[in-house]
C-alpha positions in Angstrom: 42.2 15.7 -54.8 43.3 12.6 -57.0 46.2 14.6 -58.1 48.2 18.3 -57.5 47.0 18.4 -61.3 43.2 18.7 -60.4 43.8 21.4 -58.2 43.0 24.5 -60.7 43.7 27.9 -58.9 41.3 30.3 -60.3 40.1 34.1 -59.4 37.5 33.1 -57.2 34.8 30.7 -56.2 32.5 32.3 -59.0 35.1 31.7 -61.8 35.3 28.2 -60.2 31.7 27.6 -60.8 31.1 29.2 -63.8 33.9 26.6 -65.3 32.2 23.4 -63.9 28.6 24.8 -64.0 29.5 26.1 -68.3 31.3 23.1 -68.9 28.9 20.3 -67.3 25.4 21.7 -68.5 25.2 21.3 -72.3 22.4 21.9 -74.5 18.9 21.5 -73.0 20.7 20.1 -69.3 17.8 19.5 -66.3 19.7 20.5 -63.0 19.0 20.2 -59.6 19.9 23.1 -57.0 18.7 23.4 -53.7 16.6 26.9 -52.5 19.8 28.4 -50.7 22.2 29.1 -53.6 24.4 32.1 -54.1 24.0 34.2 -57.1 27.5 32.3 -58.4 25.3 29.3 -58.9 22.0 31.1 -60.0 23.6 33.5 -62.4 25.4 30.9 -64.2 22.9 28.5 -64.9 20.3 31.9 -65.8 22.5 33.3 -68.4 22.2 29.3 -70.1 18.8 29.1 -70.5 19.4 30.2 -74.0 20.4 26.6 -74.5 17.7 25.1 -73.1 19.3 24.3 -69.7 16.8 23.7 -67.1 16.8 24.7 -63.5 14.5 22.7 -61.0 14.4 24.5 -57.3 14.3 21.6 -54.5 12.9 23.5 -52.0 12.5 23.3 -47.7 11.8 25.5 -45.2 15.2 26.8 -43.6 17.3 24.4 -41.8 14.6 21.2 -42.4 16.9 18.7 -43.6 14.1 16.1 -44.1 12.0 18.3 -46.3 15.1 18.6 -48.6 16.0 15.4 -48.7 12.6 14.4 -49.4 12.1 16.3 -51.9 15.6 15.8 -53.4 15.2 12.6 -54.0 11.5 13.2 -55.3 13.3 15.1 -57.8 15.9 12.9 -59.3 13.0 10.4 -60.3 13.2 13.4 -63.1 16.1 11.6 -64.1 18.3 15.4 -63.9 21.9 15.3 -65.9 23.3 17.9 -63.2 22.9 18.6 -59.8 24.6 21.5 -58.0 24.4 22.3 -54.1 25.9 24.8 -52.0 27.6 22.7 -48.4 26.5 25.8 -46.1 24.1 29.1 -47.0 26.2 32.0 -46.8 23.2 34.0 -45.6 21.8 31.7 -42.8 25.3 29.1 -42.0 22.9 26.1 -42.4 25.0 22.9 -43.3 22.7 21.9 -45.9 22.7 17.9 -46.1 25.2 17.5 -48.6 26.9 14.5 -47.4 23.2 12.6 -47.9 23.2 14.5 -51.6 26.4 13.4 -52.5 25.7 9.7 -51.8 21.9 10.0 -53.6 23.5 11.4 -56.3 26.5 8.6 -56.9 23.9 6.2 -56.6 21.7 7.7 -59.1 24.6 8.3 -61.5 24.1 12.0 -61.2 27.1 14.2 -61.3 27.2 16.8 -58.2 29.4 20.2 -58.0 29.6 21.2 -54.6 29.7 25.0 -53.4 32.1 24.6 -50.5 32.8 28.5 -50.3 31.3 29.0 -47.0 32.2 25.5 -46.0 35.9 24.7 -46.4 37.7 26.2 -42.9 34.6 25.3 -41.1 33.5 22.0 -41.4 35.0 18.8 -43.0 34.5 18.7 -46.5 35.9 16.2 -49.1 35.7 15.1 -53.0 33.4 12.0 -51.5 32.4 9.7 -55.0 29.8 11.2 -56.7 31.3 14.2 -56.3 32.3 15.9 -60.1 33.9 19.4 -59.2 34.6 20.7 -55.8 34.1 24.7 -55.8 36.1 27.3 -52.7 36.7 30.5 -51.9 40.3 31.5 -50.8 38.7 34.8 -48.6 36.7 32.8 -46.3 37.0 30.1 -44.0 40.7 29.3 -45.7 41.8 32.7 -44.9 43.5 34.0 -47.9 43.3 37.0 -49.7 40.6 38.2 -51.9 41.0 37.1 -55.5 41.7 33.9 -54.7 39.6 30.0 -55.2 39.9 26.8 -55.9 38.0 24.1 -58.0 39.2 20.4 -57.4 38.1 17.8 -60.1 37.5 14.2 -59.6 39.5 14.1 -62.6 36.6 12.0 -65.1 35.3 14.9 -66.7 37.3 17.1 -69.4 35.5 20.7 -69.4 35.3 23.0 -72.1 37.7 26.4 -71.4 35.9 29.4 -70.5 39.1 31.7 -71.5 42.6 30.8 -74.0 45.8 32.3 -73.6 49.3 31.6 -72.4 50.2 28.7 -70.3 54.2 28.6 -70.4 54.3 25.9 -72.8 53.6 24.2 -76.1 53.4 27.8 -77.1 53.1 26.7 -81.0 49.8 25.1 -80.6 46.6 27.1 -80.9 44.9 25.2 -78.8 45.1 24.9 -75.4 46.8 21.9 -73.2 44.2 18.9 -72.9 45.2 18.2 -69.2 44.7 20.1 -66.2 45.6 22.6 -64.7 46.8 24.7 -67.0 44.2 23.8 -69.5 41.9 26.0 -67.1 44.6 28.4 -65.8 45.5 30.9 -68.8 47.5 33.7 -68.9 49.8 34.6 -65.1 48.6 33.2 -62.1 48.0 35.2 -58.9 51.0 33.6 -57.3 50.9 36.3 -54.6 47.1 35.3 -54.3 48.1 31.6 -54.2 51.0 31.9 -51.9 48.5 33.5 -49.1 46.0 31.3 -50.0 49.0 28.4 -49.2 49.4 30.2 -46.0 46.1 30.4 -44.5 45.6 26.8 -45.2 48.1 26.0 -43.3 46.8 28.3 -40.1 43.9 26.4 -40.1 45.7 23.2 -40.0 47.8 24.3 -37.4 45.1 25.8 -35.3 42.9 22.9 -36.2 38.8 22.4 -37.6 37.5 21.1 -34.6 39.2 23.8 -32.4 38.0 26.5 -35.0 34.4 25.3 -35.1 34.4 24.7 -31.7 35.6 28.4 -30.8 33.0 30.0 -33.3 30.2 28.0 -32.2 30.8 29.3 -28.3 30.5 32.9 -30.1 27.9 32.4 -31.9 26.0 30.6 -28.8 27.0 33.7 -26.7 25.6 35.8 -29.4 22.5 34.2 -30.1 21.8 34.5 -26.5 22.0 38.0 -26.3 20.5 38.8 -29.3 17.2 36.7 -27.4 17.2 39.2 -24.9 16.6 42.4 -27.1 13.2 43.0 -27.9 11.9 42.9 -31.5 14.6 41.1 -32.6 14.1 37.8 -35.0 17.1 35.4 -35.6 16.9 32.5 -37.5 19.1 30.1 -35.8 18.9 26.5 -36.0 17.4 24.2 -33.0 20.3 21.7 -33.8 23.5 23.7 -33.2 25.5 21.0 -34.6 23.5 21.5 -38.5 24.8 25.5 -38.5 28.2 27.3 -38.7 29.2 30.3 -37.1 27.3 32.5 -39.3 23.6 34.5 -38.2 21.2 36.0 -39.6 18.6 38.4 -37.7 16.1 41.2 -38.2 14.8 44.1 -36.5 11.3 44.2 -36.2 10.1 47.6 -38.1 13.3 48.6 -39.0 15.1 47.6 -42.8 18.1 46.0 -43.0 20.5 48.1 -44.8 19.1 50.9 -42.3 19.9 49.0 -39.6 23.3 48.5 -40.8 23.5 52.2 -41.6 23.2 52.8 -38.1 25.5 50.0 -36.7 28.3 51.4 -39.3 27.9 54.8 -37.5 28.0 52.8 -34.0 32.0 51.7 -35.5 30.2 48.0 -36.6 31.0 46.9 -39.8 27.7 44.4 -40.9 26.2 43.3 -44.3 22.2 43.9 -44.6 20.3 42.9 -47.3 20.3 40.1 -49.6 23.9 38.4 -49.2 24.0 37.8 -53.0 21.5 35.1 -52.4 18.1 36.6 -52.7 16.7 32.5 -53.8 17.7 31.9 -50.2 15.7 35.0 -48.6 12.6 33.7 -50.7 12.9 30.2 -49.5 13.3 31.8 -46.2 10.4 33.8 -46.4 12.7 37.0 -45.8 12.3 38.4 -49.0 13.9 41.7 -48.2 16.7 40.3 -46.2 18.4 39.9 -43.2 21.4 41.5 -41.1 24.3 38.8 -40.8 27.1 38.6 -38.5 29.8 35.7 -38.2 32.3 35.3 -35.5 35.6 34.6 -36.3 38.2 32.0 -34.7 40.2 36.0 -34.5 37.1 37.3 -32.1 36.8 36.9 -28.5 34.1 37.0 -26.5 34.1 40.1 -25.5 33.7 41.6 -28.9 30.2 39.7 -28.8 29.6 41.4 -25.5 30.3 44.7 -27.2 28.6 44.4 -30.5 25.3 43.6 -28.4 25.7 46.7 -26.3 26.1 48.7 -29.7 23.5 47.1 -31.2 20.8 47.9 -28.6 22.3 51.7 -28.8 21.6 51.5 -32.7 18.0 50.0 -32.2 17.4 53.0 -29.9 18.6 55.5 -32.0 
């Protein structure tokens, strides 16, 4: 960040969005998303349509980063005032090309907030130019507790408050400070929140991103392989290893997700079927009805892979 004052500490990567996304679309906005956004990004710009804020869908077939860059910069010939992108789907881990988008975007003088929820502890991700508002989770890959995000600014754009209250000081004034943070931060911060949020960034600094990515993507290898060897089983893995994080999704052929899950919960595996809060991302899939997800951790080992597969075939069977 430019400065410890465009680091705003806020509830969680939703909040975080719904600040930048509120604040940067104004009346009658065009904005760009890509087909793989969470419902913190969909929502958002939904509930505005009653300003006339328009959402345009680039779309691609999962994990086709020249499709979506194709099309993307197809798209800003529509001369968009916003664009928005998630860095990584939380339902398929697919590093979406948003280093590429940040630079089309700068060049085409299009502000960009970046969904790094599922991104930041995995993979390097920065403010790079062009980039407006920086959104994360604290839960995820950063390894703090729930209730906790981020948004970093770039620091040129002054956004409009989505809640007043107290700040500490200037307590006379009815308005709230013009500067960040606490312009964005009223009322008590989770300083519990923020203090494990301080601590699991600096785990993964200790432990190191390379040595965390590289641990998670021998898992999910491991567990991709195994998961080729049960029959009727679909994952959706990319062919480039190096454009996915440690996150994948799979089916069951003739058999519904949440069931699935069902089962594996009874098995003592704790999974998430269904629609991941990203149903747009299912559709551009073509999975609709959703998938089962599972994500190694840089805490798993590899026999834990080795044992989920052996439970897993005992659920199928079941």
């Amino acid at each position: 960040a430019p400065g410890e004052e465009q680091v705003i500490l806020t509830g969680n990567a939703t909040e975080a969005l719904n600040l930048a996304i509120k604040g940067m679309a104004g009346e009658g906005s065009k904005v760009l998303i890509s087909g793989y956004e969470h419902n913190a990004v969909t929502r958002p710009l939904h509930a505005l349509k009653g300003r006339g804020v328009k959402t345009r869908v680039v779309e691609s077939p999962l994990f086709d980063r020249d499709t979506f860059l194709r099309n993307f910069r197809a798209a800003l010939w529509e001369k968009p005032d916003l664009a928005v992108l998630t860095c990584v789907s939380n339902a398929y881990g697919w590093i979406l090309p948003f280093r590429e988008v940040t630079e089309l975007c700068r060049r085409a003088g299009v502000p960009l907030i970046l969904d790094a929820s599922q991104a930041a502890g995995h993979i390097p991700v920065k403010l790079d130019p062009g980039v407006a508002f920086l959104a994360a989770a604290g839960h995820k890959g950063l390894f703090g507790p729930g209730g906790t995000g981020l948004l970093i600014a770039n620091g040129e754009y002054t956004l409009p408050t989505l809640m007043e209250g107290g700040t500490g000081h200037d307590s006379r004034n009815p308005e709230m400070p013009k500067l960040p943070p606490e312009r964005y931060e009223a009322g008590t911060p989770n300083l519990p929140g923020a203090a494990g949020l301080l601590a699991g960034i600096e785990f993964v600094e200790s432990v190191g991103l390379q040595k965390i990515r590289n641990h998670e993507m021998e898992l999910l290898a491991r567990l991709r392989e195994g998961l080729w060897r049960i029959p009727g089983i679909i994952t959706y893995a990319s062919r480039h290893p190096d454009r996915q994080t440690g996150v994948l999704s799979f089916n069951v052929r003739g058999l519904d997700p949440e069931e699935l899950t069902d089962r594996m919960g009874n098995a003592g595996v704790v999974l998430r079927g269904g629609l991941h809060c990203a149903p747009v991302a299912h559709d551009s899939a073509g999975n609709p009805g959703g998938t089962v997800r599972v994500s190694p951790s840089v805490f798993n080992r590899r026999e834990e892979i080795d044992e989920f597969l052996a439970r897993l075939r005992g659920a199928i069977k079941t």
